[in-house]
ModelCIF file with pLDDT and N, C-alpha, C, O atoms, coordinates in Angstrom:
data_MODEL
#
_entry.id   MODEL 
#
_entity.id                         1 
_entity.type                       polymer 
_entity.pdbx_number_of_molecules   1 
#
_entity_poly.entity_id                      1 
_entity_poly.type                           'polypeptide(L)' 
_entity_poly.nstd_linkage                   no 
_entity_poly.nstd_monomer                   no 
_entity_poly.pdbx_seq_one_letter_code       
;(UNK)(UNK)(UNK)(UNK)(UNK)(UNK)(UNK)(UNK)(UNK)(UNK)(UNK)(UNK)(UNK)(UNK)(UNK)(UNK)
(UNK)(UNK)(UNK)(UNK)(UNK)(UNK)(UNK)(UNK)(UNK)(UNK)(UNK)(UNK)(UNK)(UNK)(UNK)(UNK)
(UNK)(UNK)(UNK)(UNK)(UNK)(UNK)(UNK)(UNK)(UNK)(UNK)(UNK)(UNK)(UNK)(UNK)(UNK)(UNK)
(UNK)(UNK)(UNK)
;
_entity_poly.pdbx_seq_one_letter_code_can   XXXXXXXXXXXXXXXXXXXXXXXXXXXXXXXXXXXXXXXXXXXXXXXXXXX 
_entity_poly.pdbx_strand_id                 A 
#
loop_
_entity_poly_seq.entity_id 
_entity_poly_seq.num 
_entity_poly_seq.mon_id 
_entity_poly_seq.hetero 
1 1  UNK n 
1 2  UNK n 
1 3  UNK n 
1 4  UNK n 
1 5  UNK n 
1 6  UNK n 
1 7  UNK n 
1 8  UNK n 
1 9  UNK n 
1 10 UNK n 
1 11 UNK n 
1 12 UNK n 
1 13 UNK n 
1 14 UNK n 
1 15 UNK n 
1 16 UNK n 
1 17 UNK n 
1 18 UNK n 
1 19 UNK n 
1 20 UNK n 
1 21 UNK n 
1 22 UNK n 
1 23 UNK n 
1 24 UNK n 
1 25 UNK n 
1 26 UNK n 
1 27 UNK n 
1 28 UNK n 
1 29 UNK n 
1 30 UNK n 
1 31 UNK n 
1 32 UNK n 
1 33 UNK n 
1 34 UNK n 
1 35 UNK n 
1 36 UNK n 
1 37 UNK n 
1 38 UNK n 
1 39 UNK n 
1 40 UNK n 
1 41 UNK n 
1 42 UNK n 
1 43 UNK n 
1 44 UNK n 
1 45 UNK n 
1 46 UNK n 
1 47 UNK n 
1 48 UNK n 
1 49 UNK n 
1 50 UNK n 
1 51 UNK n 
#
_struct_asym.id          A 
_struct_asym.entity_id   1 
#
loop_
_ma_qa_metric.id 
_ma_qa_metric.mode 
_ma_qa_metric.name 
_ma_qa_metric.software_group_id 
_ma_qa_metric.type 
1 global pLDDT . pLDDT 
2 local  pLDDT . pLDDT 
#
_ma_qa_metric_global.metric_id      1 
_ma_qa_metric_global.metric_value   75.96 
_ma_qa_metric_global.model_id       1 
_ma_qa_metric_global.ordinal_id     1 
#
loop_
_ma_qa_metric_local.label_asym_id 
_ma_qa_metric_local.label_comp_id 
_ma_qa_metric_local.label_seq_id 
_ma_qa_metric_local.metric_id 
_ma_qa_metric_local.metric_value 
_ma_qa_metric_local.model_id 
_ma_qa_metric_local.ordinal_id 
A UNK 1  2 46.00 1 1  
A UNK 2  2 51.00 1 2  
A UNK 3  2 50.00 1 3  
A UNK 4  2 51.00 1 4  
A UNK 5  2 48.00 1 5  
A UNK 6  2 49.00 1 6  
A UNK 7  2 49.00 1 7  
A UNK 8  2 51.00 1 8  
A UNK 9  2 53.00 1 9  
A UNK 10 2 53.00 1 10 
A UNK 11 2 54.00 1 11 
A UNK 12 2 56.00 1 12 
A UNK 13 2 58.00 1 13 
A UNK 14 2 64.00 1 14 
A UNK 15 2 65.00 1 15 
A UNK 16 2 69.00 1 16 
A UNK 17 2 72.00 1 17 
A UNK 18 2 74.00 1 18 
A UNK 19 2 75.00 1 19 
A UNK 20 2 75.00 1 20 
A UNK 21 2 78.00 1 21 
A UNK 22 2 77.00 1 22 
A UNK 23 2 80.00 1 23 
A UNK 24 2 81.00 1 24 
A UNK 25 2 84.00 1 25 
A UNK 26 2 84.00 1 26 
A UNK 27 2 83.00 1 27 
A UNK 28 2 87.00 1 28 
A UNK 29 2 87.00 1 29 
A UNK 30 2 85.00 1 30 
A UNK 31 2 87.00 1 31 
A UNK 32 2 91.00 1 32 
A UNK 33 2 90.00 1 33 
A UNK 34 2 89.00 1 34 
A UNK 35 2 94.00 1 35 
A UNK 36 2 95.00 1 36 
A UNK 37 2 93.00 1 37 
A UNK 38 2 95.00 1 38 
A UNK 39 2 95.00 1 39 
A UNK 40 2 95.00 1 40 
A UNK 41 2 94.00 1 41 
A UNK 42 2 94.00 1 42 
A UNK 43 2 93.00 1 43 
A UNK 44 2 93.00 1 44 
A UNK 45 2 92.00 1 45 
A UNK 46 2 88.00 1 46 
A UNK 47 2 84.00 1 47 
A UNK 48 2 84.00 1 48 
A UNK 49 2 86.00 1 49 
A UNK 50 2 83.00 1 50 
A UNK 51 2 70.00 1 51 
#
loop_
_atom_site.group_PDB 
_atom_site.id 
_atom_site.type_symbol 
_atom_site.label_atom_id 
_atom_site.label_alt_id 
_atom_site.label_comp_id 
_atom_site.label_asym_id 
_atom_site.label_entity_id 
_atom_site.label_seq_id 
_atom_site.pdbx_PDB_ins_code 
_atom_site.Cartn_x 
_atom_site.Cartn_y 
_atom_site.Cartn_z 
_atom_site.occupancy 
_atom_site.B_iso_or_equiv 
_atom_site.pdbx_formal_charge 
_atom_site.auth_seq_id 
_atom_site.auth_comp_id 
_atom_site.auth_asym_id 
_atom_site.auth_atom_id 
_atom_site.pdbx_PDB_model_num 
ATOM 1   N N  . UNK A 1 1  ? -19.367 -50.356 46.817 1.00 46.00 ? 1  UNK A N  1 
ATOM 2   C CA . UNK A 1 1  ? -19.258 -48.920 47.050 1.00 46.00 ? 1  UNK A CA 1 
ATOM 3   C C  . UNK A 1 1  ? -18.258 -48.695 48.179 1.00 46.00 ? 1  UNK A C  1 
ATOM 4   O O  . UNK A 1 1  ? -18.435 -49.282 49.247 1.00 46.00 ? 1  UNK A O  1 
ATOM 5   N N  . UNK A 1 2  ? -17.143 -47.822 47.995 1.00 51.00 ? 2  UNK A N  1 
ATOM 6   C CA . UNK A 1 2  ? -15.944 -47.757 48.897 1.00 51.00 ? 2  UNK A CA 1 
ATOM 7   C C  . UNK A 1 2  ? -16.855 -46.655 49.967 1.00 51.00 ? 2  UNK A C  1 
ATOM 8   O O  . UNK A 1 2  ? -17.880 -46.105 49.565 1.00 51.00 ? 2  UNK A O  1 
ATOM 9   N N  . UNK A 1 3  ? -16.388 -46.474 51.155 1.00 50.00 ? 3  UNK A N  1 
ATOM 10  C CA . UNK A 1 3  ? -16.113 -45.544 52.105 1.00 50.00 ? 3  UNK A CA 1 
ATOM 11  C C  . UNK A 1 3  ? -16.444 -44.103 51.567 1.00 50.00 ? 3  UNK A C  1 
ATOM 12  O O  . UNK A 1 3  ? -17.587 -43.674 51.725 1.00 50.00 ? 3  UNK A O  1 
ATOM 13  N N  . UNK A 1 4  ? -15.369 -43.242 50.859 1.00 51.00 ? 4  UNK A N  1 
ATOM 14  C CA . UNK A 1 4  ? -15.972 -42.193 50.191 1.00 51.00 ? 4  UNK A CA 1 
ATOM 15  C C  . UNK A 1 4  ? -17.332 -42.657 49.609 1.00 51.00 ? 4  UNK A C  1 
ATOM 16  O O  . UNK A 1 4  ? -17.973 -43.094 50.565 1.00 51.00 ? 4  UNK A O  1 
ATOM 17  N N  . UNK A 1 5  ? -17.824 -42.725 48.839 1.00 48.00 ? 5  UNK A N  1 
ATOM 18  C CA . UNK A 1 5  ? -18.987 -43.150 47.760 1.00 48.00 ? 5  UNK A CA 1 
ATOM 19  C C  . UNK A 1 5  ? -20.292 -42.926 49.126 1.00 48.00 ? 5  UNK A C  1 
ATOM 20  O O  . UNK A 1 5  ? -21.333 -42.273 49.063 1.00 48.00 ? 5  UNK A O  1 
ATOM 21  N N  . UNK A 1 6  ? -19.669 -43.839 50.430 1.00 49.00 ? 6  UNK A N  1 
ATOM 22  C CA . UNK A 1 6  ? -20.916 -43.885 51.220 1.00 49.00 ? 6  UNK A CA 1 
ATOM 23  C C  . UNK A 1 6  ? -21.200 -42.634 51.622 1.00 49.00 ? 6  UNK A C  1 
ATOM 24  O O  . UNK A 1 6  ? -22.311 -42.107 51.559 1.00 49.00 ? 6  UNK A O  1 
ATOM 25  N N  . UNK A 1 7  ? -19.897 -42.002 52.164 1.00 49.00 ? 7  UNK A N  1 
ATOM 26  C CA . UNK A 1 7  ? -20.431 -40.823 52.696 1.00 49.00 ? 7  UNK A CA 1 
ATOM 27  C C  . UNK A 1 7  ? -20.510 -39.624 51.999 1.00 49.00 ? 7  UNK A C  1 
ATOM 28  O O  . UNK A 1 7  ? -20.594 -38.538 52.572 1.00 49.00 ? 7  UNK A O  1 
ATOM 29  N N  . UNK A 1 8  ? -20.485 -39.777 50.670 1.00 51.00 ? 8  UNK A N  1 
ATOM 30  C CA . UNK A 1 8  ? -20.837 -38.919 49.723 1.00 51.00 ? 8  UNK A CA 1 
ATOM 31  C C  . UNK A 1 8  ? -22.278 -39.239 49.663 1.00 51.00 ? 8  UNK A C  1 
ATOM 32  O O  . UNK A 1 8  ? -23.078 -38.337 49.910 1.00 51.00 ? 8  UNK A O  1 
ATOM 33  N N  . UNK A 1 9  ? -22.712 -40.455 49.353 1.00 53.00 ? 9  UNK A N  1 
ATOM 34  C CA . UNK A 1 9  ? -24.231 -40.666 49.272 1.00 53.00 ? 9  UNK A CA 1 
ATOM 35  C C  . UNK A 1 9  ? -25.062 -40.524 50.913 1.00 53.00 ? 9  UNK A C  1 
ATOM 36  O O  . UNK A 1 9  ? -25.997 -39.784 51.218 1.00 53.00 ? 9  UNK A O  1 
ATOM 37  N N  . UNK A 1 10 ? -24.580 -41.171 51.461 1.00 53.00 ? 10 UNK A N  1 
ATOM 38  C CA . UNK A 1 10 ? -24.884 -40.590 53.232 1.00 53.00 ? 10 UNK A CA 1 
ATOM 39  C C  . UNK A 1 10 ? -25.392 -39.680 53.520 1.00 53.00 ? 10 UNK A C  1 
ATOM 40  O O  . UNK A 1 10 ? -26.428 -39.661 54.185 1.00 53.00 ? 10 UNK A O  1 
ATOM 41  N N  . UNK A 1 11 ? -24.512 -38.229 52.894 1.00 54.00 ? 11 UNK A N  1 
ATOM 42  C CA . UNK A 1 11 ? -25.373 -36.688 53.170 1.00 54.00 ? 11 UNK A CA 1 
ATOM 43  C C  . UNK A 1 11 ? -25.976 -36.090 52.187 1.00 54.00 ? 11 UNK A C  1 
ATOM 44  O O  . UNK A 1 11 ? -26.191 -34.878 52.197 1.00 54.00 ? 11 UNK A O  1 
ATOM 45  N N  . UNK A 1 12 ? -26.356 -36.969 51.116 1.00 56.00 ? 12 UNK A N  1 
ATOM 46  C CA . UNK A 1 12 ? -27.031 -36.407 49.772 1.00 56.00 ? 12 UNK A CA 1 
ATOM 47  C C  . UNK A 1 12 ? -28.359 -35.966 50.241 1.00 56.00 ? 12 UNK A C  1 
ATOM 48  O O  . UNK A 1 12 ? -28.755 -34.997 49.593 1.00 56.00 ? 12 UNK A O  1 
ATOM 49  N N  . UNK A 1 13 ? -29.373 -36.458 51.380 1.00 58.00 ? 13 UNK A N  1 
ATOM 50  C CA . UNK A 1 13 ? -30.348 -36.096 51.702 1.00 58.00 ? 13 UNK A CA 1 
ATOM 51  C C  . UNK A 1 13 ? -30.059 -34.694 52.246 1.00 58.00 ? 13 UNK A C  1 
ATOM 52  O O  . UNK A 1 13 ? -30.592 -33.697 51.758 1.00 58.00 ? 13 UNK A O  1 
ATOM 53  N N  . UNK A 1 14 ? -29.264 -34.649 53.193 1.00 64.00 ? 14 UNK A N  1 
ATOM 54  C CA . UNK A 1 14 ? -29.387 -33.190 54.156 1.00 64.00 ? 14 UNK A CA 1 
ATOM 55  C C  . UNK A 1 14 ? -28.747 -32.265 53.219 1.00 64.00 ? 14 UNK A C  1 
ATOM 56  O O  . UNK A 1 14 ? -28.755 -31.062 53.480 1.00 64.00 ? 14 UNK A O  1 
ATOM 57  N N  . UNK A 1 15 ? -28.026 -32.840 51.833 1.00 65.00 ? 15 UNK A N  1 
ATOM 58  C CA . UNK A 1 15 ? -27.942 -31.689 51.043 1.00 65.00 ? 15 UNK A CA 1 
ATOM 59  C C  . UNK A 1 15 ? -28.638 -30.762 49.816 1.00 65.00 ? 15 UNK A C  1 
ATOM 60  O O  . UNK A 1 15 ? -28.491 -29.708 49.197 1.00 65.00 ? 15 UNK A O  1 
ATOM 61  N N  . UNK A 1 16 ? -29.588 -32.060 49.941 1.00 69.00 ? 16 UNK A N  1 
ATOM 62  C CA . UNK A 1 16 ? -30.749 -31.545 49.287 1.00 69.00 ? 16 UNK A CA 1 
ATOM 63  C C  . UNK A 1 16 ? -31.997 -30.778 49.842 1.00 69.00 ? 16 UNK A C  1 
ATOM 64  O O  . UNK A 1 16 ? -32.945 -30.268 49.245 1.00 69.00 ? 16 UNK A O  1 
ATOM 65  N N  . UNK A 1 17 ? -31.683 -30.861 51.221 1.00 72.00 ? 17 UNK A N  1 
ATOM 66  C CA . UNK A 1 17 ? -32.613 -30.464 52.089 1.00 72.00 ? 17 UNK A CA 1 
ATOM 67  C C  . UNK A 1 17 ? -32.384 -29.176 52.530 1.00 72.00 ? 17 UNK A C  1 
ATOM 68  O O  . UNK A 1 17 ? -33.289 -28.351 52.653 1.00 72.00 ? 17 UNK A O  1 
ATOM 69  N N  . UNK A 1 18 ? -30.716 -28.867 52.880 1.00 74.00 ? 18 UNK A N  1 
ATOM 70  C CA . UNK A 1 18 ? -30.087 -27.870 52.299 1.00 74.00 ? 18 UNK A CA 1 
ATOM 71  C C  . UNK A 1 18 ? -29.982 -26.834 50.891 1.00 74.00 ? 18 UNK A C  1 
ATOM 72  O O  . UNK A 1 18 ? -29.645 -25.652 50.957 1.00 74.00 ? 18 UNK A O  1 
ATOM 73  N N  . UNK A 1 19 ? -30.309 -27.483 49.751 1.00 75.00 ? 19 UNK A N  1 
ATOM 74  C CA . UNK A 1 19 ? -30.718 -26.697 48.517 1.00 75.00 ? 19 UNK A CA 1 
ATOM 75  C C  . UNK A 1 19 ? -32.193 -26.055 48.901 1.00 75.00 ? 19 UNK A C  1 
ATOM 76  O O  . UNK A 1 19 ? -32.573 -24.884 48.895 1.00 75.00 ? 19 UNK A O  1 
ATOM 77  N N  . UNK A 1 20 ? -32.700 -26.974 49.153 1.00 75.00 ? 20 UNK A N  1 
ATOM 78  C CA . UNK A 1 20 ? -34.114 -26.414 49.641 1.00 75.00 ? 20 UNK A CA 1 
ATOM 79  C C  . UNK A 1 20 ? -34.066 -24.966 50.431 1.00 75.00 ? 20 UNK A C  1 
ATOM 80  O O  . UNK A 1 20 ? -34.356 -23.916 49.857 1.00 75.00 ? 20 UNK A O  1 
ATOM 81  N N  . UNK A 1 21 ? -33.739 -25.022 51.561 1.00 78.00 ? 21 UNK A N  1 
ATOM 82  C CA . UNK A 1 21 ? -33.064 -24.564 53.117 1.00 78.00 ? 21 UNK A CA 1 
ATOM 83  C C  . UNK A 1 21 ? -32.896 -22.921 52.208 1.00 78.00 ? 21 UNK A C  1 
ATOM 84  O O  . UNK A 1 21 ? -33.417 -21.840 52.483 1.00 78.00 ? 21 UNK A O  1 
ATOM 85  N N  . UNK A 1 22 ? -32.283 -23.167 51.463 1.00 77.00 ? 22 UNK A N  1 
ATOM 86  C CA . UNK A 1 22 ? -31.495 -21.175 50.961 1.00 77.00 ? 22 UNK A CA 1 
ATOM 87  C C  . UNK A 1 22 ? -32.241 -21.020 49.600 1.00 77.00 ? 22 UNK A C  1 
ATOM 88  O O  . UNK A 1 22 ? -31.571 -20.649 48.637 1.00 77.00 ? 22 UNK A O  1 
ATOM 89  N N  . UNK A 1 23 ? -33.606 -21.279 49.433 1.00 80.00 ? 23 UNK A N  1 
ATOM 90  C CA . UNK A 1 23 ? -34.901 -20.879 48.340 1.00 80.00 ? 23 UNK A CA 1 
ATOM 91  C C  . UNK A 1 23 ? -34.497 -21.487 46.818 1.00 80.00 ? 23 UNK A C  1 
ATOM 92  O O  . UNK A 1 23 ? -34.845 -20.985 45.750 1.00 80.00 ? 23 UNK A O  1 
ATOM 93  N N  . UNK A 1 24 ? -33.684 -22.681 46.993 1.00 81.00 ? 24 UNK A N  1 
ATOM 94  C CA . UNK A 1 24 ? -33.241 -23.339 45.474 1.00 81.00 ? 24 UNK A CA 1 
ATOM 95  C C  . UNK A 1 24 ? -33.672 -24.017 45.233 1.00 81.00 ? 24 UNK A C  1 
ATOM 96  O O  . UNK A 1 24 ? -33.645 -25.030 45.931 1.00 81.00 ? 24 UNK A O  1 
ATOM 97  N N  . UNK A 1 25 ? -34.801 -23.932 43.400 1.00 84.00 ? 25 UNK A N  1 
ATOM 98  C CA . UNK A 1 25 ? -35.346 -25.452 43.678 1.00 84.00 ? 25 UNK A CA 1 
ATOM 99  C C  . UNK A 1 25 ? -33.889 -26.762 43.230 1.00 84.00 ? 25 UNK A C  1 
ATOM 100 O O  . UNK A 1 25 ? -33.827 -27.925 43.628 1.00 84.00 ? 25 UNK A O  1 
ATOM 101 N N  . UNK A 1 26 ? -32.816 -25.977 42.241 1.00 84.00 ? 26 UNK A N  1 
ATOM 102 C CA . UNK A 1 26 ? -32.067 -27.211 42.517 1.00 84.00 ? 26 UNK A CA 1 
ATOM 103 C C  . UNK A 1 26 ? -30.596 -26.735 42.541 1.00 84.00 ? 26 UNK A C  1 
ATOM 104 O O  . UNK A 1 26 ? -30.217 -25.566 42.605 1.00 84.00 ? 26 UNK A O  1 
ATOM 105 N N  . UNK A 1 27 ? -29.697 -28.052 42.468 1.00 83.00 ? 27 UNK A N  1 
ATOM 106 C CA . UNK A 1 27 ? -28.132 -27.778 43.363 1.00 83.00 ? 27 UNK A CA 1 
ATOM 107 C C  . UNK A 1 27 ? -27.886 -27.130 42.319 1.00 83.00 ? 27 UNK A C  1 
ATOM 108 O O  . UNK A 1 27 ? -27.653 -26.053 42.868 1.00 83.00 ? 27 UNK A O  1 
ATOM 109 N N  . UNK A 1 28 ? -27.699 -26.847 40.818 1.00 87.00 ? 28 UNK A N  1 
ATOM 110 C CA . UNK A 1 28 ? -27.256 -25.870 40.189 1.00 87.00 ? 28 UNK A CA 1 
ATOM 111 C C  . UNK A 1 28 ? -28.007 -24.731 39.800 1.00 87.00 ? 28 UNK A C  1 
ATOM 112 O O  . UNK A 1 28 ? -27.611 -24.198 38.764 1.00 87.00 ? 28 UNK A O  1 
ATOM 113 N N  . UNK A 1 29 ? -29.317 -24.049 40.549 1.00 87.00 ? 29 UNK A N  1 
ATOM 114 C CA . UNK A 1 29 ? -29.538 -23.089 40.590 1.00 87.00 ? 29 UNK A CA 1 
ATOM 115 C C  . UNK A 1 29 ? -29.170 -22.247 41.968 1.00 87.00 ? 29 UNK A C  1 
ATOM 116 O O  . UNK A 1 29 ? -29.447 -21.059 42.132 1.00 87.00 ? 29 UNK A O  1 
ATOM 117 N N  . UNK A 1 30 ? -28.446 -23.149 42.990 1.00 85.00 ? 30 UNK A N  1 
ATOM 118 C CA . UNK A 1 30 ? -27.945 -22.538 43.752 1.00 85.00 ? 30 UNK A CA 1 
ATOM 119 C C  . UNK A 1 30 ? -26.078 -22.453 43.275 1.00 85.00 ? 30 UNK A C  1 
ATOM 120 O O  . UNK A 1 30 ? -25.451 -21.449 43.611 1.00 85.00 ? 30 UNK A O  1 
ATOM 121 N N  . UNK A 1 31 ? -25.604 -23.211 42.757 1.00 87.00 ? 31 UNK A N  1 
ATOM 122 C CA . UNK A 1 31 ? -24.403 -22.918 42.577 1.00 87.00 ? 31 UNK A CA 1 
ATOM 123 C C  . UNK A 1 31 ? -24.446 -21.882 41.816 1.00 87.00 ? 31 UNK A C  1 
ATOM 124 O O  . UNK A 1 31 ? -23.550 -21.042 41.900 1.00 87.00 ? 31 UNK A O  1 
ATOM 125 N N  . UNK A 1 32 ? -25.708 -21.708 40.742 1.00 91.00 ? 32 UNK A N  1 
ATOM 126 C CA . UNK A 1 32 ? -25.172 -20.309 39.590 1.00 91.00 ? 32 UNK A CA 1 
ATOM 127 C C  . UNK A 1 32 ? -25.619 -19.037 40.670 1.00 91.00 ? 32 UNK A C  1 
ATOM 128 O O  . UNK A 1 32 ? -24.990 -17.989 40.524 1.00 91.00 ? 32 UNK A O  1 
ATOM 129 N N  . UNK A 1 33 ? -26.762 -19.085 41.834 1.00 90.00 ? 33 UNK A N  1 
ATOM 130 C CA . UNK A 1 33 ? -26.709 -17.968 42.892 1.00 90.00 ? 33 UNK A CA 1 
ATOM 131 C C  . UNK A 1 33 ? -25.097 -17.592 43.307 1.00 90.00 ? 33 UNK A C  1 
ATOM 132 O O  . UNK A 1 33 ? -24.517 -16.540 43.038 1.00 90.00 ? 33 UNK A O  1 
ATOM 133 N N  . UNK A 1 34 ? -24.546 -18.777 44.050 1.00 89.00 ? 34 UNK A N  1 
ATOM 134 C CA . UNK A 1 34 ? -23.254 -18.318 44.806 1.00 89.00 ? 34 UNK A CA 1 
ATOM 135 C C  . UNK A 1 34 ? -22.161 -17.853 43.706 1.00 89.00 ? 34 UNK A C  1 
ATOM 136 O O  . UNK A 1 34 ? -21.264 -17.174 44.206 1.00 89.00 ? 34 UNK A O  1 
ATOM 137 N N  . UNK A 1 35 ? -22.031 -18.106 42.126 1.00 94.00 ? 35 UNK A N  1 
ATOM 138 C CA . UNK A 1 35 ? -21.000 -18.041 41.152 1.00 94.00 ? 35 UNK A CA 1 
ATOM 139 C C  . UNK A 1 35 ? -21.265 -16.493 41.237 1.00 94.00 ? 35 UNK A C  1 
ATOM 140 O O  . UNK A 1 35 ? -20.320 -15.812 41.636 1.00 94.00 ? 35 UNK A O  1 
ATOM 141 N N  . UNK A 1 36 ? -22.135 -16.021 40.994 1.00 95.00 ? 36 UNK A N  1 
ATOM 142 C CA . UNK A 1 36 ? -23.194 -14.715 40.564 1.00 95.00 ? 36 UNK A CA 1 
ATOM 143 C C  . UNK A 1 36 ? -22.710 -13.684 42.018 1.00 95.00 ? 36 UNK A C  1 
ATOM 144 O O  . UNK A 1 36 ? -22.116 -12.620 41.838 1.00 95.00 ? 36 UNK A O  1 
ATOM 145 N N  . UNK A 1 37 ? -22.984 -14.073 43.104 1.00 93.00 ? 37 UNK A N  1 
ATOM 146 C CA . UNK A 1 37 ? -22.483 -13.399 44.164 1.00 93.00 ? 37 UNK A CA 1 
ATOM 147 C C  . UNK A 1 37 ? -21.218 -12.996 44.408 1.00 93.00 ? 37 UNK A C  1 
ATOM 148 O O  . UNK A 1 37 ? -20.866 -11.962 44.977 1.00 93.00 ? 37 UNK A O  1 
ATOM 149 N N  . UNK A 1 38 ? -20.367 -14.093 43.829 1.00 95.00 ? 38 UNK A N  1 
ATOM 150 C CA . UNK A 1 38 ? -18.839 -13.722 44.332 1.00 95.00 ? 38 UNK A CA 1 
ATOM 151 C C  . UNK A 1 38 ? -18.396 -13.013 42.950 1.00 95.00 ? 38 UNK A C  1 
ATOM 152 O O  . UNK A 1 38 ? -17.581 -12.093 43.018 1.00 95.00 ? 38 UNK A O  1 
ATOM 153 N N  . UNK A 1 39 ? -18.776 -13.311 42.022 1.00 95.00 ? 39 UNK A N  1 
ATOM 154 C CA . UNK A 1 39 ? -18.403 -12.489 40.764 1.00 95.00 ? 39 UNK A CA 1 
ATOM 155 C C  . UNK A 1 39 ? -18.551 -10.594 41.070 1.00 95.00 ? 39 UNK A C  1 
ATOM 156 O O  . UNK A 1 39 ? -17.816 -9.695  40.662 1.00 95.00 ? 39 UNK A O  1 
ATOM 157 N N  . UNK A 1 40 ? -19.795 -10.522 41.932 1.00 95.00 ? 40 UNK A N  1 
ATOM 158 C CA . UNK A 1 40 ? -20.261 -9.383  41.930 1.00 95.00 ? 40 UNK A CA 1 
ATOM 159 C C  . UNK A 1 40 ? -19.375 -9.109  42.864 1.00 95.00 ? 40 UNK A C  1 
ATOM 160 O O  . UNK A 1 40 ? -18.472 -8.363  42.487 1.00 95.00 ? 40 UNK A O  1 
ATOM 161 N N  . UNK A 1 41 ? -19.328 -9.503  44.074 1.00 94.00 ? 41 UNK A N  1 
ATOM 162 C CA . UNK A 1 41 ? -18.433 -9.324  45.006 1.00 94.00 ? 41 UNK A CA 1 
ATOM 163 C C  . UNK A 1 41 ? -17.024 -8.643  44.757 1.00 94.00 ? 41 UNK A C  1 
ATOM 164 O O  . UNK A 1 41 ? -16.411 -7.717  45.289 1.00 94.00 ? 41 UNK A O  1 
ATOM 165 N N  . UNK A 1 42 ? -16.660 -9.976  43.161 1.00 94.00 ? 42 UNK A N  1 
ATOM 166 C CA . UNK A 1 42 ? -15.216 -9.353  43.224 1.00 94.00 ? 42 UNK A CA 1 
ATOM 167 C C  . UNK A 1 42 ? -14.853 -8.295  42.294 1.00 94.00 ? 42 UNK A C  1 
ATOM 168 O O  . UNK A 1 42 ? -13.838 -7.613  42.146 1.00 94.00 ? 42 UNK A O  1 
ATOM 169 N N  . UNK A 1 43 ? -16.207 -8.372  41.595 1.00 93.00 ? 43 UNK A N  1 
ATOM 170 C CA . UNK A 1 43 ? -15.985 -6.238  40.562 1.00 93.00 ? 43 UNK A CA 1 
ATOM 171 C C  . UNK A 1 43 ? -16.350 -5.266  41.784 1.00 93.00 ? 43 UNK A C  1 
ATOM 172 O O  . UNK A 1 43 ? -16.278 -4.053  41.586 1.00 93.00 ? 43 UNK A O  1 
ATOM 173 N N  . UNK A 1 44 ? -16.700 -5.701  42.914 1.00 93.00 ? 44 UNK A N  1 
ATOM 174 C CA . UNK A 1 44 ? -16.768 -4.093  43.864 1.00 93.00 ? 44 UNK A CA 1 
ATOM 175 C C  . UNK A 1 44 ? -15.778 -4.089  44.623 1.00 93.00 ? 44 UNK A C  1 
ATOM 176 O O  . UNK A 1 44 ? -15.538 -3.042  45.223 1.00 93.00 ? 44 UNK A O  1 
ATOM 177 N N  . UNK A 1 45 ? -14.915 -5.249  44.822 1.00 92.00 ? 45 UNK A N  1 
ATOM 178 C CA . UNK A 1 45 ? -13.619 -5.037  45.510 1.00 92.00 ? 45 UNK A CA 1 
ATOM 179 C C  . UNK A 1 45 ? -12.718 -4.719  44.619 1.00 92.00 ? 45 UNK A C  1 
ATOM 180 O O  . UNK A 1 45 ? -11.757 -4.049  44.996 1.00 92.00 ? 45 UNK A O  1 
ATOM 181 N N  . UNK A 1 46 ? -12.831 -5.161  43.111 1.00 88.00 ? 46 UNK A N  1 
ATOM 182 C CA . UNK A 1 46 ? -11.609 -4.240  42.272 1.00 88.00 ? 46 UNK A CA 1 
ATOM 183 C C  . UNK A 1 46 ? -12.105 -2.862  41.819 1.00 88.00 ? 46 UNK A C  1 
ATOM 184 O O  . UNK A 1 46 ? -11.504 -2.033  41.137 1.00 88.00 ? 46 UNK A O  1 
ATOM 185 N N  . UNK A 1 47 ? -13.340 -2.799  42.351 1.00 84.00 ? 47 UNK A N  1 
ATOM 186 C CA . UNK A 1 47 ? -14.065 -1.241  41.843 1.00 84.00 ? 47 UNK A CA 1 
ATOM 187 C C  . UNK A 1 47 ? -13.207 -0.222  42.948 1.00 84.00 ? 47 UNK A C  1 
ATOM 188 O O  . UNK A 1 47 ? -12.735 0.904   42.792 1.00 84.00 ? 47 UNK A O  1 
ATOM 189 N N  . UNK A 1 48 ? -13.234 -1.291  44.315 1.00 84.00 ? 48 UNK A N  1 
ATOM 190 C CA . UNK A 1 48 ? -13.142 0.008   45.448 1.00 84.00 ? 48 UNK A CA 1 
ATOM 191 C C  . UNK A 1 48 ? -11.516 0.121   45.233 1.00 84.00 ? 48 UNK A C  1 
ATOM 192 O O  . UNK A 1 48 ? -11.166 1.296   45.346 1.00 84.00 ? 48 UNK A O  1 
ATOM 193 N N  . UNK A 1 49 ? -10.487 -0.721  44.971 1.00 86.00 ? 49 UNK A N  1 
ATOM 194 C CA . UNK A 1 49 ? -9.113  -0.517  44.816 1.00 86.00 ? 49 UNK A CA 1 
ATOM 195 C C  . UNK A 1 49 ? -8.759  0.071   43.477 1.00 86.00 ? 49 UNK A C  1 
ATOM 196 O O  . UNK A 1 49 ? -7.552  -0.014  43.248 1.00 86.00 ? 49 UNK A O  1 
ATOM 197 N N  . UNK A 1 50 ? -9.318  0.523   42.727 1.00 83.00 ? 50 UNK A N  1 
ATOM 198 C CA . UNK A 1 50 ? -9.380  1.846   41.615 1.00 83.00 ? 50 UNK A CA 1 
ATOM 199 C C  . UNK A 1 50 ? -9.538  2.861   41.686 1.00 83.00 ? 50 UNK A C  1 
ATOM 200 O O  . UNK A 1 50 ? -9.051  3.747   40.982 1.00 83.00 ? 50 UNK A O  1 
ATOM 201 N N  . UNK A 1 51 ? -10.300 2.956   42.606 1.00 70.00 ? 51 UNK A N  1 
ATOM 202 C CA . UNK A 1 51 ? -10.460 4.389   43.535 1.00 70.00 ? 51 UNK A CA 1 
ATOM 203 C C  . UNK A 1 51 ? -9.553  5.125   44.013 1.00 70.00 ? 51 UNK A C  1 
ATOM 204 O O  . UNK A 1 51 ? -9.849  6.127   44.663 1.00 70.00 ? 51 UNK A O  1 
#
């Protein structure tokens, strides 16, 4: 296992601990939260420049 690999596996705990941390039970029900947020995000910033 090279260098990357370790410290990819290295912080796999605190990033799961982190999924936990912001009410996710897992890493892709928090990625479809943040996809979902910025999507929304970015129809009210092209909502408000239509205006």
């Amino acid at each position: 296992m090279g260098p990357r690999a370790r410290a990819f596996y290295g912080g796999s705990w605190s990033l799961c601990r982190d999924v936990h941390r912001f009410g996710s039970e897992t890493i892709r029900k928090l990625a479809d939260a943040g996809t979902k947020l910025v999507d929304d995000w970015t129809a009210a910033i092209v909502d408000v420049t239509r205006a």
